[in-house]
VOTIVO-18823 format. One record per residue (C-alpha): residue number from 1; residue in one letter; chain; x, y, z. Coordinates in Angstrom, 2 decimals. Example, Ala and Ser with C-alpha at 12.3 -4.5 7.8 and 13.67 -1.06 7.14 Angstrom:
2
pt n=1; res=A; chain=A; x=12.30; y=-4.50; z=7.80
pt n=2; res=S; chain=A; x=13.67; y=-1.06; z=7.14
***
This chain:
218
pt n=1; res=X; chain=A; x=-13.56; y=-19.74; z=-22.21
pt n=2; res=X; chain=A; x=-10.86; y=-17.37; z=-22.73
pt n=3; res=X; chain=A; x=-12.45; y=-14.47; z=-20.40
pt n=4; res=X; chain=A; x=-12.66; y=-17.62; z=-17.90
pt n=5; res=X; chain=A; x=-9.43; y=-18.28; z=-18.24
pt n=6; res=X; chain=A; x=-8.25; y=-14.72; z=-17.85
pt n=7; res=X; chain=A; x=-10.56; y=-13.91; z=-15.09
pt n=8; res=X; chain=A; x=-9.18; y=-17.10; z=-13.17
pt n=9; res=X; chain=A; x=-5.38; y=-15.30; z=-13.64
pt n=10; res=X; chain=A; x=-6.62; y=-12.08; z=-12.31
pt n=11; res=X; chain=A; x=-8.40; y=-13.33; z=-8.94
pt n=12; res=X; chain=A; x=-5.40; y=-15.87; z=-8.18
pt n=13; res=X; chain=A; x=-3.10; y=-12.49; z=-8.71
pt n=14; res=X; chain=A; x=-4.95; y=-10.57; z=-6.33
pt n=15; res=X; chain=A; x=-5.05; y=-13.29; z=-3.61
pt n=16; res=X; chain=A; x=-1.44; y=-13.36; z=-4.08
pt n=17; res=X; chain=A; x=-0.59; y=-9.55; z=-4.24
pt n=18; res=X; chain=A; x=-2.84; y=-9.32; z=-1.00
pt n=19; res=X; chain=A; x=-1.12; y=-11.19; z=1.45
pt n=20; res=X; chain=A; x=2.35; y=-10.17; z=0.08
pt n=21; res=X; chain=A; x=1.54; y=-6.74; z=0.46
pt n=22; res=X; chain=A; x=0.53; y=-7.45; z=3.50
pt n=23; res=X; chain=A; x=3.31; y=-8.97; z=4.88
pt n=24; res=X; chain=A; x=5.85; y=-6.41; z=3.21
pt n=25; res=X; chain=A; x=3.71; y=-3.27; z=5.02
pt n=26; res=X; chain=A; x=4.64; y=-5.70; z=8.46
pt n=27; res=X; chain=A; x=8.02; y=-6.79; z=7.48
pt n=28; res=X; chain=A; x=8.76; y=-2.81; z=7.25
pt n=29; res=X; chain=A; x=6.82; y=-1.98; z=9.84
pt n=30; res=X; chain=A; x=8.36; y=-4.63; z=12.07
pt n=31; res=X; chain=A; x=12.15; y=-3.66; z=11.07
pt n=32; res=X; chain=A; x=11.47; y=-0.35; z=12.85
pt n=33; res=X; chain=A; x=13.76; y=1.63; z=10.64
pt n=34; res=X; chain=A; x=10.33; y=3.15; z=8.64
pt n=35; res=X; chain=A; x=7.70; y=2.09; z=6.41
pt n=36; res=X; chain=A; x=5.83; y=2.32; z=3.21
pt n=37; res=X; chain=A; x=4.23; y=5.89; z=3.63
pt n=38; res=X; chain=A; x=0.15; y=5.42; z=3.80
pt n=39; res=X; chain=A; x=1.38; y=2.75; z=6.20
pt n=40; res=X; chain=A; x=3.95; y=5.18; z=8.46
pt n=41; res=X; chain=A; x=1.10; y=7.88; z=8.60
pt n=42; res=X; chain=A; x=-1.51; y=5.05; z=9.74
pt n=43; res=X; chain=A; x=0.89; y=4.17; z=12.48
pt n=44; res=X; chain=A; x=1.25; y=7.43; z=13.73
pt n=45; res=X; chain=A; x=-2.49; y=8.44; z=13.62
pt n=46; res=X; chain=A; x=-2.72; y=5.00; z=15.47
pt n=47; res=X; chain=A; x=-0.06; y=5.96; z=18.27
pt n=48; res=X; chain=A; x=-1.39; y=9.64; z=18.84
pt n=49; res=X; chain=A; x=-5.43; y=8.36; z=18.72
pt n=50; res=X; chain=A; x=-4.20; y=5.17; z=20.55
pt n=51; res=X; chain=A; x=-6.88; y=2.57; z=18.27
pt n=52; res=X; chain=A; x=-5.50; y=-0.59; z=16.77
pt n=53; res=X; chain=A; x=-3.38; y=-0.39; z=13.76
pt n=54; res=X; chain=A; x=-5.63; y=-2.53; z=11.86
pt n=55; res=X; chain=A; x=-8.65; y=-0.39; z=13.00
pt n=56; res=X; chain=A; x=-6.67; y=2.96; z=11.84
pt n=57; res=X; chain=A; x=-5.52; y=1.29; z=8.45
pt n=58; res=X; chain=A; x=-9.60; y=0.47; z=7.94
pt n=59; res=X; chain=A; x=-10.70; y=4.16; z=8.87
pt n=60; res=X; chain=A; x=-8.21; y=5.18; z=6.75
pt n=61; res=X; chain=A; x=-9.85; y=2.93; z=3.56
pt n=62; res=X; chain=A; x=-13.31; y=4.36; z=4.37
pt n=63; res=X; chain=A; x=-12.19; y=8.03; z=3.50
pt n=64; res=X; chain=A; x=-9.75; y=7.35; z=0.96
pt n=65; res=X; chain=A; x=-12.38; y=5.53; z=-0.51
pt n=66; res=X; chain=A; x=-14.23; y=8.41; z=-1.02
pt n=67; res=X; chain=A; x=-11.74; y=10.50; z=-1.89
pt n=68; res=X; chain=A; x=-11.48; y=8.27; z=-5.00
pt n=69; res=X; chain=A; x=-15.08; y=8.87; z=-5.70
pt n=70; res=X; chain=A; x=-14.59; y=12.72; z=-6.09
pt n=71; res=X; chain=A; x=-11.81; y=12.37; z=-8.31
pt n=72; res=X; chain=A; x=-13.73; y=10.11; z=-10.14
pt n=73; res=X; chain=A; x=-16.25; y=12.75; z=-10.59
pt n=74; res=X; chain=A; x=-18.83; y=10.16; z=-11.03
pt n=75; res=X; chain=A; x=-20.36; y=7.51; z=-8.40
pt n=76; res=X; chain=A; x=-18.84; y=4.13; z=-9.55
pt n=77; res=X; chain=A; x=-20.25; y=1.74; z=-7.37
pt n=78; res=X; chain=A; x=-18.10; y=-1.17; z=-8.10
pt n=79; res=X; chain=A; x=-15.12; y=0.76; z=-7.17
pt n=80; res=X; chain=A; x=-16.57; y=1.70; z=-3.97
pt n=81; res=X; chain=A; x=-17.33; y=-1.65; z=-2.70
pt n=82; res=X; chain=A; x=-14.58; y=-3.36; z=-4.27
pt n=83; res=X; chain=A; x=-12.13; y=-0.72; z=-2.40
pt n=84; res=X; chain=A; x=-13.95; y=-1.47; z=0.84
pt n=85; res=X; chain=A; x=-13.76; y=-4.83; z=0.25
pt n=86; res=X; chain=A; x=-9.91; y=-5.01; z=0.16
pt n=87; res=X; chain=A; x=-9.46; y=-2.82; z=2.68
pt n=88; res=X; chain=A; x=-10.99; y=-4.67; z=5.67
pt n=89; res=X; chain=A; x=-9.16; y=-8.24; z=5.38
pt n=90; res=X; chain=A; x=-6.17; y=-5.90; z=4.61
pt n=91; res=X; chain=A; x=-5.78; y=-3.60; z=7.08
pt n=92; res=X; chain=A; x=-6.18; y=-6.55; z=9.81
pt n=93; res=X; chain=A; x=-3.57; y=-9.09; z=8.09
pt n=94; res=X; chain=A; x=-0.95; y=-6.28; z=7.85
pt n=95; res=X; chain=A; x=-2.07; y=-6.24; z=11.70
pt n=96; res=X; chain=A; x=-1.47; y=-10.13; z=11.80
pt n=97; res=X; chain=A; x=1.77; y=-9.90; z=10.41
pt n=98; res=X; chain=A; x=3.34; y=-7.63; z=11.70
pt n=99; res=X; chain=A; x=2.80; y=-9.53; z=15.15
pt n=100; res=X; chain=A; x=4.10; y=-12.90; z=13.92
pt n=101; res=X; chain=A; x=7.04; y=-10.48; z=12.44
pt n=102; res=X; chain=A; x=7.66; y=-9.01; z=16.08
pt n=103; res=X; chain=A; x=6.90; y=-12.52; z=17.84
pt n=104; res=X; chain=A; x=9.60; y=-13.55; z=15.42
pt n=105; res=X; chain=A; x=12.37; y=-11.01; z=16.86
pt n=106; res=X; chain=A; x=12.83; y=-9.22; z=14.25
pt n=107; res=X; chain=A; x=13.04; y=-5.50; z=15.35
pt n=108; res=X; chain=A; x=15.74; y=-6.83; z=17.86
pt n=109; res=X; chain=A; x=17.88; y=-8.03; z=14.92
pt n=110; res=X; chain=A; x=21.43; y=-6.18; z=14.22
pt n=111; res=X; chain=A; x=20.49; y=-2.95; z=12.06
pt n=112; res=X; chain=A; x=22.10; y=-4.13; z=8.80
pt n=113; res=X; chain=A; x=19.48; y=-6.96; z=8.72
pt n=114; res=X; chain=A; x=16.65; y=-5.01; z=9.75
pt n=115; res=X; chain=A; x=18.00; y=-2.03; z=6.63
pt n=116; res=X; chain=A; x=17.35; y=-5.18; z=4.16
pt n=117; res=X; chain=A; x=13.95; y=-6.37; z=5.56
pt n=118; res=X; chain=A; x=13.07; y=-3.08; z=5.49
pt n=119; res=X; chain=A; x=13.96; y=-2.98; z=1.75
pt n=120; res=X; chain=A; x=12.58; y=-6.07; z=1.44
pt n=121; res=X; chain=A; x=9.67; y=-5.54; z=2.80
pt n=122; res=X; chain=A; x=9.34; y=-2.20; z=0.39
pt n=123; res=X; chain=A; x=9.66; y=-4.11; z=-2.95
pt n=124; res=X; chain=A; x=7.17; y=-6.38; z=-1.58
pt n=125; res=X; chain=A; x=4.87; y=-3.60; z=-1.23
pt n=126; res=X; chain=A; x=5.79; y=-2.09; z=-4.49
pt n=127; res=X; chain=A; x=5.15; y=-5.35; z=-6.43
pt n=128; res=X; chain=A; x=2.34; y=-6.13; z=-4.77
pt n=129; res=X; chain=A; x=0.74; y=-2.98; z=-6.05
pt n=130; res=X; chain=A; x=1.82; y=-3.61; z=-9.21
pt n=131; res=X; chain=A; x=0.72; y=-7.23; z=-9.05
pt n=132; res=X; chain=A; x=-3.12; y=-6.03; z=-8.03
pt n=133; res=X; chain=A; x=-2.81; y=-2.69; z=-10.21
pt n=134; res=X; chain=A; x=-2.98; y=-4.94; z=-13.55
pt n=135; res=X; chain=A; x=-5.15; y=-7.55; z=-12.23
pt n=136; res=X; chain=A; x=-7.69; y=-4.15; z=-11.84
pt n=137; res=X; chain=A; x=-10.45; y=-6.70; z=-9.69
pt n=138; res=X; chain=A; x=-10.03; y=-4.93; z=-6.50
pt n=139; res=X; chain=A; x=-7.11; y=-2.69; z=-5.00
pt n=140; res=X; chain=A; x=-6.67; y=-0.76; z=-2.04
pt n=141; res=X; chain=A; x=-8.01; y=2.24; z=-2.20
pt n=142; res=X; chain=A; x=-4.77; y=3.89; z=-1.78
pt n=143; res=X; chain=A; x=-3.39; y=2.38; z=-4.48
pt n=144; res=X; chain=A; x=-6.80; y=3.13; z=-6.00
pt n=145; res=X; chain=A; x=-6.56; y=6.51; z=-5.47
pt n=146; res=X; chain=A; x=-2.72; y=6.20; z=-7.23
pt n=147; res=X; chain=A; x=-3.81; y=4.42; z=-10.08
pt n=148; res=X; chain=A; x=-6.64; y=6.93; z=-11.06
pt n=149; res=X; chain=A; x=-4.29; y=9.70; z=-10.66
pt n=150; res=X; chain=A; x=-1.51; y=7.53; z=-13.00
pt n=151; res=X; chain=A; x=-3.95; y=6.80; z=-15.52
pt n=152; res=X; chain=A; x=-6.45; y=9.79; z=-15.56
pt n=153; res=X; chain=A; x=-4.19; y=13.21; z=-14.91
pt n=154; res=X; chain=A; x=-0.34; y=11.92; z=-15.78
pt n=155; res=X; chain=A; x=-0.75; y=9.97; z=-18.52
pt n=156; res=X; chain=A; x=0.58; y=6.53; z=-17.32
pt n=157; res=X; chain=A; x=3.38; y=7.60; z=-15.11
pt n=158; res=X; chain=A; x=3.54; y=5.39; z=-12.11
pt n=159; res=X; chain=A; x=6.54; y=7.24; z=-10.80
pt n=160; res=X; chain=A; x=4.52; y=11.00; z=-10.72
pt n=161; res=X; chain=A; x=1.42; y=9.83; z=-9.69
pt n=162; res=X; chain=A; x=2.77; y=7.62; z=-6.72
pt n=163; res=X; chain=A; x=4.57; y=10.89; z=-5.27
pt n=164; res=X; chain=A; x=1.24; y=12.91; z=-6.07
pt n=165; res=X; chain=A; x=-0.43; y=10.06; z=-3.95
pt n=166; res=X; chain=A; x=1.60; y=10.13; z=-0.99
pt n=167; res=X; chain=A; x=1.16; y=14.03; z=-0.29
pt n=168; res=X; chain=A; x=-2.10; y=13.15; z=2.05
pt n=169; res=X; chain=A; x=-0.14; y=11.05; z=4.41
pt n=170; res=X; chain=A; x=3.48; y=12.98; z=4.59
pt n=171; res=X; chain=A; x=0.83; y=15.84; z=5.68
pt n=172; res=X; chain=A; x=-1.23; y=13.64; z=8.56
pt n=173; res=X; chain=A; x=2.38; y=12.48; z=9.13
pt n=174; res=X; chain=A; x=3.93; y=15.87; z=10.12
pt n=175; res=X; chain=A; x=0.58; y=17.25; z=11.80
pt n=176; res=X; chain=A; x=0.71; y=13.80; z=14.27
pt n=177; res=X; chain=A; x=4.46; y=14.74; z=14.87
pt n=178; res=X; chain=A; x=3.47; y=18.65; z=15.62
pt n=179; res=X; chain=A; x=0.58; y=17.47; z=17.75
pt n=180; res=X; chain=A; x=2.71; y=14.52; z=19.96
pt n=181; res=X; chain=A; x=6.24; y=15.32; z=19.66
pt n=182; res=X; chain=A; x=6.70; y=11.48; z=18.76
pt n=183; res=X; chain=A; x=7.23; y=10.05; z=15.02
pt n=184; res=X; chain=A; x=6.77; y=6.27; z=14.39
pt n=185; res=X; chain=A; x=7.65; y=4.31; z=11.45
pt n=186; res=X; chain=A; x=9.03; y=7.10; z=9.49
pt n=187; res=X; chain=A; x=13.25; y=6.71; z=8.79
pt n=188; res=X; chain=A; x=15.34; y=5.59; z=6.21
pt n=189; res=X; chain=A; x=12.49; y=2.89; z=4.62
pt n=190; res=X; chain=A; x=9.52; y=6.22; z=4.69
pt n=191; res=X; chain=A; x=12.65; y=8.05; z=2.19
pt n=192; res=X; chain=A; x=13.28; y=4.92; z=0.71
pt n=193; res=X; chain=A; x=9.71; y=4.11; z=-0.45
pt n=194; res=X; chain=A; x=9.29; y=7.96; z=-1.41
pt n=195; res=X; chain=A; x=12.23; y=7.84; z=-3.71
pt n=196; res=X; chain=A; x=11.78; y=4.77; z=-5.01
pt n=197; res=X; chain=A; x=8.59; y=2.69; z=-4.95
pt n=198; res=X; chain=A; x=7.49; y=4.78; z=-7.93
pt n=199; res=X; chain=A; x=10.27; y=2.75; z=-10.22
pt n=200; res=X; chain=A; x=10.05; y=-0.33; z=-8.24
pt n=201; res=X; chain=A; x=6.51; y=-0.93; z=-9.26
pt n=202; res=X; chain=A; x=7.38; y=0.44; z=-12.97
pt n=203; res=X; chain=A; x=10.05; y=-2.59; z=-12.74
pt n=204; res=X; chain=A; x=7.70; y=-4.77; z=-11.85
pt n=205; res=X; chain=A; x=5.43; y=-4.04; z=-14.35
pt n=206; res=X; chain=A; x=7.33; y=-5.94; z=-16.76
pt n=207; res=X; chain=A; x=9.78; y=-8.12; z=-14.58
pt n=208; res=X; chain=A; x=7.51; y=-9.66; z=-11.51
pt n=209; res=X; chain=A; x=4.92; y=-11.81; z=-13.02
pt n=210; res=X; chain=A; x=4.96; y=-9.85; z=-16.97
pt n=211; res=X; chain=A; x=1.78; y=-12.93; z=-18.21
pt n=212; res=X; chain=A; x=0.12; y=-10.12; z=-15.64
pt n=213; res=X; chain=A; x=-1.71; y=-7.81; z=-18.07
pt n=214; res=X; chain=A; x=-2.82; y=-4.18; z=-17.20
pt n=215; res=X; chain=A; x=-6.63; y=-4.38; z=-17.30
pt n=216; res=X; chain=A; x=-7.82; y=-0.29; z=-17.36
pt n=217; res=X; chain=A; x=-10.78; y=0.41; z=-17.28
pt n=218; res=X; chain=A; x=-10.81; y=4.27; z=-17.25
***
């Protein structure tokens, strides 16, 4: 009854964390004054391939996906479908949103309001992680890949590992901008999540949700 009961808490957590990290990525996105950084570096790729955001963000799943396999060093296939099975109704609802966010006006909002979606929409995405981090059913494999690092090579540190984890994109980032000449989604919010998402999800480790347990399984 009780692993019911905890079980039941972890699912309706990652339903939850889903959909608002979904709608943060958008919200940021949408503001136009720069994203979460796997996001940014998906929305470049997208611009400079020119394939659907939501199809990019998928592609992007697949080989992160694997990615998480090497580090692994070990084939754990409950990982790899339950990666690939957040990343497809993910990458297409941050898709979603973000229309509804732009059918909504909001990247013609004054810039001081779009500055505090923006930030808005980054602490969504930070304690969304968080929220489906501890939960440990499925996750992103980004913030797969994150949470490996965190709990397998820096003992715990959800500040070190999330900058370790966000060297791939900064790199796909600068070779899009080298290749086009363009940058998209990458300004103050793309600093702002580099700087600080680390601590915001640390915060909400114990402040957004705390009956949330960390469930590792490493």
């Amino acid at each position: 009854m009780a692993k019911m009961k905890d079980f039941k808490q972890r699912f309706y957590y990652l339903c939850l964390s889903i959909f608002i990290n979904a709608a943060g990525n958008a919200l940021a996105i949408s503001s136009n004054l720069g994203s979460a950084v796997w996001t940014g570096s998906a929305v470049n790729l997208s611009k400079m391939v020119n394939i659907p955001l939501g199809t990019t963000l998928f592609l992007y799943g697949i080989i992160v996906t694997l990615s998480n396999q090497l580090l692994l060093g070990q084939f754990d296939r409950r990982r790899f479908f339950s990666n690939l099975l957040f990343t497809l109704p993910f990458s297409y609802l941050v898709q979603f949103s973000e229309w509804i966010f732009d059918s909504l006006g909001v990247p013609t909002y004054d810039f001081w309001w779009r500055v505090i979606l923006d930030i808005i929409g980054l602490f969504c995405v930070a304690m969304a992680v968080s929220m489906y981090s501890r939960a440990n059913l499925i996750m992103h494999p980004n913030d797969d890949l994150a949470y490996i690092i965190r709990f397998k090579f820096t003992h715990g540190s959800a500040v070190i590992s999330q900058w370790l984890s966000y060297i791939p994109p900064v790199i796909i980032t600068g070779a899009c901008f080298l290749i086009t000449g363009n940058i998209y989604a990458t300004n103050f919010g793309t600093v702002f999540a580099l700087v600080f998402q680390g601590a915001m999800m640390k915060w909400s480790d114990t402040h957004a949700f705390p009956a949330l347990k960390h469930h590792v399984d490493l």
